[in-house]
VEXFI-484106 format. One record per residue (C-alpha): x, y, z; residue number from 1. Coordinates in nm, 2 decimals. Layout:
<rs>
> X / Y / Z / NUM
...
</rs>
This chain:
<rs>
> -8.27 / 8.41 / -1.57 / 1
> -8.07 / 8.18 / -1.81 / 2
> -8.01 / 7.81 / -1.74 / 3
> -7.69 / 7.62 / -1.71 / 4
> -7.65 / 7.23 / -1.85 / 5
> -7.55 / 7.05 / -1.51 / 6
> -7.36 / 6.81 / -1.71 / 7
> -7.16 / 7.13 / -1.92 / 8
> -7.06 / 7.31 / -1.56 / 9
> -6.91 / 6.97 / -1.41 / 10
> -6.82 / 6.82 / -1.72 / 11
> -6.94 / 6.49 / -1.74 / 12
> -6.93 / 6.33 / -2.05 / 13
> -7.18 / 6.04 / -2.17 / 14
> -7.09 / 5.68 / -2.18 / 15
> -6.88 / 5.40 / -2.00 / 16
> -6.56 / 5.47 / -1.85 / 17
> -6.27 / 5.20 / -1.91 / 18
> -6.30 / 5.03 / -1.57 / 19
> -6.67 / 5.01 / -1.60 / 20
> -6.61 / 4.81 / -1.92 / 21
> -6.38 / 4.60 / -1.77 / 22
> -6.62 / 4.48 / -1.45 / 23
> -6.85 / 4.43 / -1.67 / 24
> -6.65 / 4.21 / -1.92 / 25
> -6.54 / 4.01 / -1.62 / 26
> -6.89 / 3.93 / -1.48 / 27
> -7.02 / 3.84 / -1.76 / 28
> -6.72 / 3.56 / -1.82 / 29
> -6.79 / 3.43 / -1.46 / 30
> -7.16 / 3.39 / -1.57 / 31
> -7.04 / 3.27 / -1.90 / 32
> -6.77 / 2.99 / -1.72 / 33
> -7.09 / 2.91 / -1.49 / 34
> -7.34 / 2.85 / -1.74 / 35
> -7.10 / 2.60 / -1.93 / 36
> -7.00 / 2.43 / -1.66 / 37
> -7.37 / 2.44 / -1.53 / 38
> -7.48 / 2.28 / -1.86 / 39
> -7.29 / 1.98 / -1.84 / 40
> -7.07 / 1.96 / -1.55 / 41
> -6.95 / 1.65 / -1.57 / 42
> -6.89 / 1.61 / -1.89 / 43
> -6.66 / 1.99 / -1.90 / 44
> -6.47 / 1.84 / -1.59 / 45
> -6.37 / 1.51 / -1.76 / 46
> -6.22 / 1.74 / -2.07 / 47
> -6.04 / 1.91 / -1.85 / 48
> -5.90 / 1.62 / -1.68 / 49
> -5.83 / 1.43 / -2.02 / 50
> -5.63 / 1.73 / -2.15 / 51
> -5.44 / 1.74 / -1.81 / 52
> -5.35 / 1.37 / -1.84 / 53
> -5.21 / 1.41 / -2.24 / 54
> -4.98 / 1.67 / -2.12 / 55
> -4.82 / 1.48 / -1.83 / 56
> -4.76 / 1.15 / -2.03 / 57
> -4.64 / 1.37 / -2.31 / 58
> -4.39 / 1.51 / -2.01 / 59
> -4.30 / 1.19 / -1.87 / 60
> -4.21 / 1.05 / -2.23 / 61
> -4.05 / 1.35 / -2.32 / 62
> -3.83 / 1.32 / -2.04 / 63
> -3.75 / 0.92 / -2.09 / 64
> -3.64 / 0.97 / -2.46 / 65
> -3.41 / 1.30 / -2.37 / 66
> -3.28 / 1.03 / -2.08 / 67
> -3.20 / 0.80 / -2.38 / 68
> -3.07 / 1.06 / -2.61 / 69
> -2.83 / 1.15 / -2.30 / 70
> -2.72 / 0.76 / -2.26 / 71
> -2.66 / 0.62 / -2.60 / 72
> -2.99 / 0.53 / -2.70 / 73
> -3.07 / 0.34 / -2.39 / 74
> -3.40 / 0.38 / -2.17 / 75
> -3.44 / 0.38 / -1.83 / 76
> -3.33 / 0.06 / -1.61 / 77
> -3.66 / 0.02 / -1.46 / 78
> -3.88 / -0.01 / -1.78 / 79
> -3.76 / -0.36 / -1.83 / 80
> -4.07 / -0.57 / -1.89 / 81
> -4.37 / -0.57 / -2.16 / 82
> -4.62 / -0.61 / -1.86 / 83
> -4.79 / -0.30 / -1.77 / 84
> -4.70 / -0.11 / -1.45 / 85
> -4.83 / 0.17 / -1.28 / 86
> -4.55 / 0.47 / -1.24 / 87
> -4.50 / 0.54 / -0.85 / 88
> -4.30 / 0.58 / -0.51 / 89
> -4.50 / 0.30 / -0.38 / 90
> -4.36 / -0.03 / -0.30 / 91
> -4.65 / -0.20 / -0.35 / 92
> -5.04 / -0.19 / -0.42 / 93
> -5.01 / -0.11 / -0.74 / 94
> -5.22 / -0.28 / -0.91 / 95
> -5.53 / -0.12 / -1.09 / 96
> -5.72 / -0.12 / -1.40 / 97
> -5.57 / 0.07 / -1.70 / 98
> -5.78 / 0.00 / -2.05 / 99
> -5.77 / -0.33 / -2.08 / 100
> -5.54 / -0.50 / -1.89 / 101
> -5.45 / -0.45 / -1.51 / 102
> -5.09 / -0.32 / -1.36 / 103
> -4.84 / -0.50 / -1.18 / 104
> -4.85 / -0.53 / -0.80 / 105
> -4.57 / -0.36 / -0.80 / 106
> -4.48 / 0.03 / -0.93 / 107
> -4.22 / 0.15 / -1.12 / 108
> -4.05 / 0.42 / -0.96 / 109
> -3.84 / 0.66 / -1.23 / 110
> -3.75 / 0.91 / -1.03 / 111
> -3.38 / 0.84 / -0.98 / 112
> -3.37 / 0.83 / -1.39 / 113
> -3.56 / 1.14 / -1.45 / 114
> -3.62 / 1.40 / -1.17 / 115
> -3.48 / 1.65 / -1.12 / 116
> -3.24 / 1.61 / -1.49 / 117
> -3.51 / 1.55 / -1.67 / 118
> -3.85 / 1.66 / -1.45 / 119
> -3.88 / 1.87 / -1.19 / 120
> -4.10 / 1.60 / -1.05 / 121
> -4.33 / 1.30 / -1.18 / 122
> -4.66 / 1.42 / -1.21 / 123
> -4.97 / 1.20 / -1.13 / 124
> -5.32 / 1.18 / -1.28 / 125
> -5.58 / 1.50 / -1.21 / 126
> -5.81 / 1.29 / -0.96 / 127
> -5.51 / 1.14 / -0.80 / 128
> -5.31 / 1.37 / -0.48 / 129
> -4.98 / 1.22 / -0.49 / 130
> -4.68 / 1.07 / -0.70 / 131
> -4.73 / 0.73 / -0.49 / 132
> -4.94 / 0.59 / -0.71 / 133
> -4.99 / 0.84 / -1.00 / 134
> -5.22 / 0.61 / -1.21 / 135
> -5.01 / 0.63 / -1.54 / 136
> -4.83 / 0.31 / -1.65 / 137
> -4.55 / 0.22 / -1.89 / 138
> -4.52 / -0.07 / -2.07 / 139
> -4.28 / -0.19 / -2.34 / 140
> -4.43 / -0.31 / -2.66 / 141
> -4.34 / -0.67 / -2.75 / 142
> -4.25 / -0.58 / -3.11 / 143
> -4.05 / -0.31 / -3.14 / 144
> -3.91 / -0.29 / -2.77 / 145
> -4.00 / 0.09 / -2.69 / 146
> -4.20 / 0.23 / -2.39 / 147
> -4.53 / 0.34 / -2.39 / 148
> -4.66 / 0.56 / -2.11 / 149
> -5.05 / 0.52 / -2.11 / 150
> -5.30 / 0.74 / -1.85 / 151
> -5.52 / 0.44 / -1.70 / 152
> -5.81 / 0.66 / -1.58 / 153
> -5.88 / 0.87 / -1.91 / 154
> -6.23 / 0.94 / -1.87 / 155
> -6.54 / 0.99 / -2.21 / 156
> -6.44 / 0.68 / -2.36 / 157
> -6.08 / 0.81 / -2.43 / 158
> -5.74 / 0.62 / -2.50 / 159
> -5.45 / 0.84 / -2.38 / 160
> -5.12 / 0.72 / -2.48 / 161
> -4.78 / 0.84 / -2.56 / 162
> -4.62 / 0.79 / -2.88 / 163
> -4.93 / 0.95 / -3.05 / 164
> -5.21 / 0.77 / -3.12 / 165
> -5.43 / 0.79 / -3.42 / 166
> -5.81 / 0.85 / -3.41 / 167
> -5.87 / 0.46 / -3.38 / 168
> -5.62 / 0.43 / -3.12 / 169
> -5.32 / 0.30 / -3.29 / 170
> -4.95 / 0.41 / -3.36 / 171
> -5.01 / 0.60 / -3.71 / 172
> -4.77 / 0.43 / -3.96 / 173
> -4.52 / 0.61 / -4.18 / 174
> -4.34 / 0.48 / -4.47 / 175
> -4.01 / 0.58 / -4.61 / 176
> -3.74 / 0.56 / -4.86 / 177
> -3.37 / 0.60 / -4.91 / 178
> -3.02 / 0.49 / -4.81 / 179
> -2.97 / 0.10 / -4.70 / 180
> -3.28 / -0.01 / -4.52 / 181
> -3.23 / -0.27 / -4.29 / 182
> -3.44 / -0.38 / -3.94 / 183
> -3.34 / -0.49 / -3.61 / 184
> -3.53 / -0.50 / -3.29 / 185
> -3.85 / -0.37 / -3.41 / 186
> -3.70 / -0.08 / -3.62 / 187
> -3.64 / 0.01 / -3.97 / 188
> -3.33 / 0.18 / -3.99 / 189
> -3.21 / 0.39 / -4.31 / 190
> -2.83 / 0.38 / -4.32 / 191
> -2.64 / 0.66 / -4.60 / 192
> -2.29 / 0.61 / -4.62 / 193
> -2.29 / 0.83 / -4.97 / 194
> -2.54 / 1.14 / -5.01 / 195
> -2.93 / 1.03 / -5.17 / 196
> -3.26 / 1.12 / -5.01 / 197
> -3.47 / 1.02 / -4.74 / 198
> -3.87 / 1.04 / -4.85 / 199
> -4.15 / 0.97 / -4.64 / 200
> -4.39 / 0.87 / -4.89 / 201
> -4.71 / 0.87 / -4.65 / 202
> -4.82 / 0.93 / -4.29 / 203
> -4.59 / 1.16 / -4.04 / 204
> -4.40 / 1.08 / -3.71 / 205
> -4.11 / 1.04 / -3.49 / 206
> -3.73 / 0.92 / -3.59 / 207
> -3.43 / 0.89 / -3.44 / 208
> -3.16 / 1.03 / -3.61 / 209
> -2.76 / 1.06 / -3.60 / 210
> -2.56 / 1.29 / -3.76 / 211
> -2.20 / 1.25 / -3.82 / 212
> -1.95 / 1.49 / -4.01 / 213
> -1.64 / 1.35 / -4.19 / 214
> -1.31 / 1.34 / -3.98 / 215
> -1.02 / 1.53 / -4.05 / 216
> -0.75 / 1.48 / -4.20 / 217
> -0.47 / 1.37 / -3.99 / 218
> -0.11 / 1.67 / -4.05 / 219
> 0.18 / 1.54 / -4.27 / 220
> 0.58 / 1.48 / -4.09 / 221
> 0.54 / 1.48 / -3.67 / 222
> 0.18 / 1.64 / -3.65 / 223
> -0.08 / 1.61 / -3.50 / 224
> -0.39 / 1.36 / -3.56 / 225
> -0.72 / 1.51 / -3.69 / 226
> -1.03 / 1.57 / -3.54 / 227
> -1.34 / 1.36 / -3.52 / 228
> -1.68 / 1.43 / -3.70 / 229
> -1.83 / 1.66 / -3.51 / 230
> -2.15 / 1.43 / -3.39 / 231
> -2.52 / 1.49 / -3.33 / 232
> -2.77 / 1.26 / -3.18 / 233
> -3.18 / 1.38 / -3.17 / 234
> -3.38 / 1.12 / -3.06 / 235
> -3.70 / 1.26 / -3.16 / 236
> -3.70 / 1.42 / -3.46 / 237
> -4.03 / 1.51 / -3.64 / 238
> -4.10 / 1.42 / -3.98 / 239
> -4.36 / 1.46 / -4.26 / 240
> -4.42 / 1.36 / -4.59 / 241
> -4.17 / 1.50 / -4.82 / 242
> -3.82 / 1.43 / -4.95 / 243
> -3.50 / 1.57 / -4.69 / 244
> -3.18 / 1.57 / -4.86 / 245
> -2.94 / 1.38 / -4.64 / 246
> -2.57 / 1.56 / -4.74 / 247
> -2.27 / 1.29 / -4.59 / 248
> -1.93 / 1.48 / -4.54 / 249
> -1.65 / 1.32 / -4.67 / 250
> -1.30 / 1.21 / -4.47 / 251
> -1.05 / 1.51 / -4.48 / 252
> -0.73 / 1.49 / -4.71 / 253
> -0.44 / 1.39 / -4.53 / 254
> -0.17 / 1.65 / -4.50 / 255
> 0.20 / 1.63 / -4.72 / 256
> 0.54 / 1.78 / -4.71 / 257
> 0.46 / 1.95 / -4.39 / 258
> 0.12 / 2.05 / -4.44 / 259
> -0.17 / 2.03 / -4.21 / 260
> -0.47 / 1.80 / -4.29 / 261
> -0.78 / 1.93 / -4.43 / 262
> -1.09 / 1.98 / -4.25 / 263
> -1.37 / 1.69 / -4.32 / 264
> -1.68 / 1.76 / -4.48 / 265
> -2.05 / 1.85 / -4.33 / 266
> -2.31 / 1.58 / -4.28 / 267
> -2.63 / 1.72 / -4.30 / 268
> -2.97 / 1.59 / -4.29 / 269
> -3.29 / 1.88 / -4.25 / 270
> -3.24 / 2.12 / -3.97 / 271
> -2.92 / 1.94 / -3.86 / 272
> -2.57 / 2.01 / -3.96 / 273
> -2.24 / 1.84 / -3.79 / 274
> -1.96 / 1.99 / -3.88 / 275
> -1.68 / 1.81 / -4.02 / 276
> -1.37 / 1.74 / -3.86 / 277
> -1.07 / 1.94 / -3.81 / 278
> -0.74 / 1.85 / -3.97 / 279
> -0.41 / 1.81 / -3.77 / 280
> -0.17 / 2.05 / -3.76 / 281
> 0.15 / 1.97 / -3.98 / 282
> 0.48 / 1.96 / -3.87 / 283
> 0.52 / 2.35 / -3.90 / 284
> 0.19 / 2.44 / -4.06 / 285
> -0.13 / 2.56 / -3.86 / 286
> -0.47 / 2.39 / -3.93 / 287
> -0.78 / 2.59 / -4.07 / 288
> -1.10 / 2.57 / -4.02 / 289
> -1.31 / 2.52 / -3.71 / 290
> -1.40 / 2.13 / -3.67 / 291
> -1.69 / 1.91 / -3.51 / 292
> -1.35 / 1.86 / -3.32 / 293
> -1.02 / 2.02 / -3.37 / 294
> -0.73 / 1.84 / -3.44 / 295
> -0.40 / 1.81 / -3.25 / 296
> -0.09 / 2.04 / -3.27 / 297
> 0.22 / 1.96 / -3.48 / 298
> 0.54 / 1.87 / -3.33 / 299
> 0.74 / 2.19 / -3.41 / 300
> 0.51 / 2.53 / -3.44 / 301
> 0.21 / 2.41 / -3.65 / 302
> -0.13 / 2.50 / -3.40 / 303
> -0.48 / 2.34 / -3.43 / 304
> -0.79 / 2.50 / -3.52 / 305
> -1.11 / 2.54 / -3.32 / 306
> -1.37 / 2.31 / -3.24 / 307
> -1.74 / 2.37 / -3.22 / 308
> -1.92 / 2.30 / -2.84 / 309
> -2.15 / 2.05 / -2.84 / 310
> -2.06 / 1.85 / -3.13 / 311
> -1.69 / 1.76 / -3.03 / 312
> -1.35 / 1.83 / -2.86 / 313
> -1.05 / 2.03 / -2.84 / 314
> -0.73 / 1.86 / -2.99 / 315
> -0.41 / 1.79 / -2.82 / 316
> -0.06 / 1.96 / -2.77 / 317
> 0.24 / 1.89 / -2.95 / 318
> 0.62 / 1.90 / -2.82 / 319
> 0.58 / 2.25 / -2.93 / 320
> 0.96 / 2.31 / -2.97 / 321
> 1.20 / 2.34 / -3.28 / 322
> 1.29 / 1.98 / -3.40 / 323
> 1.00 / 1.80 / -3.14 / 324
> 0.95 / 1.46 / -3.17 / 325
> 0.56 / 1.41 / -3.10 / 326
> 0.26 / 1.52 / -3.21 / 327
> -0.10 / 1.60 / -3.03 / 328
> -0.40 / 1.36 / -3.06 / 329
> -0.68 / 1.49 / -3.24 / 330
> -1.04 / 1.52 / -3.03 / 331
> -1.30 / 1.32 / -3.03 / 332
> -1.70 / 1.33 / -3.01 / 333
> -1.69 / 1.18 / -2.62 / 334
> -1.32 / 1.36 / -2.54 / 335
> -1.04 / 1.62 / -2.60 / 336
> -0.76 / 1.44 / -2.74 / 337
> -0.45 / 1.38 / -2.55 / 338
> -0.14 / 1.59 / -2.54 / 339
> 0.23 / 1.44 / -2.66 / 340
> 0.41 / 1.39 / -2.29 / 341
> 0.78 / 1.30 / -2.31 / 342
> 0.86 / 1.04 / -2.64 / 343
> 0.48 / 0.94 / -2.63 / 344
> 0.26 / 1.14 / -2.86 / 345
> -0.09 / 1.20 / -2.77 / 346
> -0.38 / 0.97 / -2.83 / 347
> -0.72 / 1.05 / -3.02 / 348
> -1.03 / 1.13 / -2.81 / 349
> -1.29 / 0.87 / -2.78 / 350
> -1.66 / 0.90 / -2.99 / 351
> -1.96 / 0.84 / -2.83 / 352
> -2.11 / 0.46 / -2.90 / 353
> -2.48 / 0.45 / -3.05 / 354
> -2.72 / 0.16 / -3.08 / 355
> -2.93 / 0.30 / -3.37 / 356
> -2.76 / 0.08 / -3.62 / 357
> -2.92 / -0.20 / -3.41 / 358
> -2.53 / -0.25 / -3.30 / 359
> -2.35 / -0.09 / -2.97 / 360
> -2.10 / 0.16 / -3.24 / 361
> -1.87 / 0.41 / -3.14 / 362
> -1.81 / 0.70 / -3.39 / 363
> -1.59 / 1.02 / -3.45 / 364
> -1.30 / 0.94 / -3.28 / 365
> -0.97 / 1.11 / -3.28 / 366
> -0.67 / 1.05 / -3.47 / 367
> -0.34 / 0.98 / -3.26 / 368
> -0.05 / 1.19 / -3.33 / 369
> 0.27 / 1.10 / -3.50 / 370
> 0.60 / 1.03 / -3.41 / 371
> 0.98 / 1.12 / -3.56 / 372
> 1.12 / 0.81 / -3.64 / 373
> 1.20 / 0.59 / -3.34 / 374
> 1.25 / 0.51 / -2.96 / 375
> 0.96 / 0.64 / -2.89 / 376
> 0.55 / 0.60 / -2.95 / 377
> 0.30 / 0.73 / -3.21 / 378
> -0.07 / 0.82 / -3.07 / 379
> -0.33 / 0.54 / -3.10 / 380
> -0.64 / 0.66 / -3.27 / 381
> -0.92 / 0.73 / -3.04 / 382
> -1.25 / 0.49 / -3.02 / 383
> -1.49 / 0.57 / -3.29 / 384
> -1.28 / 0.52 / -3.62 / 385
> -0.98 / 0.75 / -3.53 / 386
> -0.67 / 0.61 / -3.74 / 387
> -0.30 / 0.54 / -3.53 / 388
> -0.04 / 0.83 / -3.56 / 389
> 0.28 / 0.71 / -3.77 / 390
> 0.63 / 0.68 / -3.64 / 391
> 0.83 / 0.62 / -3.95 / 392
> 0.56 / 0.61 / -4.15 / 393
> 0.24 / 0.80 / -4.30 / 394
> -0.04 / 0.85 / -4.05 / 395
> -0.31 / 0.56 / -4.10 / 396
> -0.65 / 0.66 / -4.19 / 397
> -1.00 / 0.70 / -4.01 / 398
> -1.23 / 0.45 / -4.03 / 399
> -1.52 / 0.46 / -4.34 / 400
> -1.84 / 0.58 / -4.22 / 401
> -1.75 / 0.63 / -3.89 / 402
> -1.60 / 1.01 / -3.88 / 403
> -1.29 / 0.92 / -3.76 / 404
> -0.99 / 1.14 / -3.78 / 405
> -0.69 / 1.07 / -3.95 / 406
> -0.36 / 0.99 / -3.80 / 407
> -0.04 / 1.25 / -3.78 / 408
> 0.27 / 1.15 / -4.02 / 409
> 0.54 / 0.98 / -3.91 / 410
> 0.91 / 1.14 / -4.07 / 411
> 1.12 / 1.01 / -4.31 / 412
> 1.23 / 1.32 / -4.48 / 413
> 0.86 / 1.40 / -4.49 / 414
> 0.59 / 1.18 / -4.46 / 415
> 0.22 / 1.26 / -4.51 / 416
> -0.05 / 1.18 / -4.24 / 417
> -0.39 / 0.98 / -4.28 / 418
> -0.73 / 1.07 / -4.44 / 419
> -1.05 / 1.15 / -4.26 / 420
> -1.32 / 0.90 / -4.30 / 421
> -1.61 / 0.97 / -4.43 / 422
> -1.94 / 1.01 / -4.20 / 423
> -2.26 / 0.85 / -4.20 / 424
> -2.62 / 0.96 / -4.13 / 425
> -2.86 / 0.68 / -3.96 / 426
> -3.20 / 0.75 / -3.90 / 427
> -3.42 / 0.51 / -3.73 / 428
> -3.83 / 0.47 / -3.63 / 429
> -4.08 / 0.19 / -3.48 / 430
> -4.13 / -0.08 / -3.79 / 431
> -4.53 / 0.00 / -3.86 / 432
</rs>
């Protein structure tokens, strides 16, 4: 009688199948995850811990410099002293060890600052249960004014601190070239007012920059002013060592005859461009060119351009009528610029005011609109360099280095408006 393979009638083939694999791939990483942990228990936990803790100070000062970059370079009203003080909800009891000194009595609470904007909530250290006393402390340094955030209980001989600490526990210096180097505060600050090259010529870090575009030129005979600059403002910007070409736009040229201004020109430094201003609208003549911010409308037909978001404003309306008297403001960094109403024409929008320079500064404001000839009022420029609309004369230009627009010609037969200013590009870090 002839046999049959058992295996050939039900078809069974040899081997694993997938899912038998896979159990067995996930036993043995449980046995692997307890044989690690079982070697050295303690040790494995306090990693774990320490690696918990650098990502929550990271977090929390994160979260304080995108609150300063969101409040013109200011920090938090609570981190006012250079004493060390535990970050909490609690009122007081505060006081612990944290490396070598010991915290205030009293917590720092930055939750109205930062949660939700900027956290969804503090967090608090691995071994602790609650944001009440989270065991991470700020301090300011004494030289150079910034925060520090430090975790108090890092455990294996660890210091844990945010900015980034080198391997022996300090801030690891950088040192740079370029532009006009001045300091203030505890900061070197690298000012271009012309095109060159910023060089980090050793270590790597952290700077501050802002980045202002050149305003536009303002329109020529009743137009409107031009727009600011467009402006951007990054208040941690990573850098290494190599040369960055640092590009500063210059001020739009002022409209003539009836022409419209021309747009300003880009400031650039690395990854970031702002756009340069747009120029006013002439009399009759539409602007070209999307700006940081557009300018204003001309007094008769002549229409702005765009604007681009998050860098600056819309411009202005002018009388928008055959033979109108007033034209629109241009827009600014911080605001649209004002529309003409009656026998007033509009007003520039106002920049945004920065203290990287080391000085409270606004920058790319709007220029004001002109006016016909008389009985009633040009536009004032806006804060931030914006120059004054003309009213019987040319428009007055936007301040140097500042982005401001130019302001709209006045008319006397034709009368041309002001030149953008130029921009500027500041960048700013911790003096080593």
């Amino acid at each position: 009688m002839k046999l049959f393979s058992l295996s050939k009638v039900r078809g069974v083939a040899s081997g694993f199948t997938l899912i038998e694999l896979l159990v067995v791939m996930a036993i043995l990483s449980i046995l692997f995850a307890i044989v690690i942990v079982a070697v050295n228990p303690v040790r494995q936990i306090a990693q774990v811990n320490n690696i918990q803790r650098r990502s929550d100070i990271s977090a929390i000062m994160k979260a304080i410099f995108q609150y300063s970059a969101d409040n013109r370079g200011l920090f938090p009203a609570y981190i006012m002293s250079t004493s060390t003080q535990q970050i909490g909800s609690s009122i007081g009891n505060c006081a612990i060890a944290c490396g070598a000194t010991t915290t205030s009595s009293a917590c720092i609470n930055l939750d109205p600052a930062l949660v939700p904007t900027y956290l969804a909530a503090i967090p608090y250290d691995p071994q602790q249960t609650n944001a009440s006393s989270t065991h991470y402390a700020v301090t300011k340094s004494s030289t150079n004014n910034r925060p520090i955030v430090i975790a108090c209980d890092a455990e294996l001989g660890e210091t844990i601190q945010y900015p980034t600490m080198g391997a022996a526990g300090s801030v690891t210096p950088f040192a740079a070239t370029g532009g006009t180097v001045t300091t203030s505060g505890g900061y070197t600050i690298h000012t271009f007012t012309s095109s060159g090259t910023f060089t980090i010529t050793s270590g790597s870090g952290d700077v501050e920059v802002l980045v202002v575009g050149g305003g536009g030129g303002g329109g020529a005979t009743i137009a409107g002013g031009g727009g600011g600059g467009g402006l951007i403002y990054n208040s941690v910007f990573a850098v290494t060592a190599q040369a960055y070409p640092v590009t500063v736009g210059d001020g739009g040229v002022a409209g003539t005859g009836l022409g419209a201004g021309a747009k300003g020109g880009d400031s650039i430094f690395s990854t970031l461009t702002a756009i340069g201003g747009g120029g006013g609208a002439g009399y009759n003549t539409n602007a070209s060119g999307t700006g940081g911010s557009a300018g204003g409308n001309g007094a008769s037909s002549g229409v702005r351009a765009g604007y681009t978001v998050g860098q600056g404003n819309d411009g202005g309306n002018g009388s928008g009528i055959p033979n109108g008297n007033t034209g629109g403001g241009g827009g600014g960094a911080g605001a649209a610029g004002a529309s003409s109403v009656g026998s007033v024409s509009g007003d520039g929008g106002v920049g945004l005011a920065y203290s990287i320079s080391g000085v409270s500064t606004y920058y790319a404001g709007g220029g004001g609109g002109g006016y016909r000839t008389s009985g009633g009022t040009p536009g004032s420029g806006g804060l931030g360099g914006g120059g004054n609309g003309g009213m019987s004369t040319t428009g007055f230009p936007g301040t140097a280095n500042t982005g401001g627009g130019g302001g709209g010609g006045g008319y006397v037969a034709s009368l041309a408006g002001g030149a953008g200013g130029f921009g500027i590009v500041i960048i700013r870090y911790l003096t080593p």
